[in-house]
N, C-alpha and C positions, 0 to 999 in steps of 0.2 A: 504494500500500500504506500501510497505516493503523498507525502507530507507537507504540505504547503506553508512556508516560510512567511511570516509575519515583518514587518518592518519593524516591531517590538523585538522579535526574534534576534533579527540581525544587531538590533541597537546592544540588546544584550548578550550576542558573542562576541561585539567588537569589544565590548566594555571588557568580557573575562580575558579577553586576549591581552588587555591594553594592563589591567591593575590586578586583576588575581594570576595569569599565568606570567605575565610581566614578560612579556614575548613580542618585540619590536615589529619585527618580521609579521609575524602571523594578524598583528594587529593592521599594521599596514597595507594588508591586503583587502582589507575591506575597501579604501580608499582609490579614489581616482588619481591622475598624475595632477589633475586642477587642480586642488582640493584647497582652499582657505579656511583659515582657521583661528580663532580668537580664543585666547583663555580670561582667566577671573584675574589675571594679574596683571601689574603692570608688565608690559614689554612681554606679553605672552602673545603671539603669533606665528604663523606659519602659512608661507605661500608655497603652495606649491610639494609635490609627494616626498622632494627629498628635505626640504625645509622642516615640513611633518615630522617625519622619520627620525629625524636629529631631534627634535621636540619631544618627542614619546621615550628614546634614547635615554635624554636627559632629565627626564621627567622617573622615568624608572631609576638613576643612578639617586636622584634627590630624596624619594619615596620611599624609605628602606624596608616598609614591610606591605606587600599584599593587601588587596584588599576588595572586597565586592561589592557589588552595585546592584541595585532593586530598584527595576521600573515598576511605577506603581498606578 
């Protein structure tokens, strides 16, 4: 049986990818080469996939423990 994928779905694999598996790569996949991006901080953005990349990168080195996320 053929399981049809939610845009909730997606939201919350990119999330385990990004803060619970803390896995650059696998998160990054979700993304486009476009892809802009703004965070809550100052001087947090990102144009562009490899801009991202280095963003989520850095973002895990800063973040030193895991952590999950509930859409709700």
């Amino acid at each position: 049986m053929e399981r049809n994928t939610t845009a909730g779905d997606t939201v919350q694999a990119f999330c385990r990818s990004w803060f619970e598996e803390r896995d650059e790569e696998a998160a990054a996949r979700f993304l486009s080469e476009d892809v802009d991006f703004v965070g809550t901080g100052r001087d947090e953005f990102a144009f562009g996939l490899g801009e991202m990349k280095e963003y989520i990168r850095q973002d895990i080195r800063e973040i030193l423990e895991p952590f999950a996320c509930s859409l709700i």
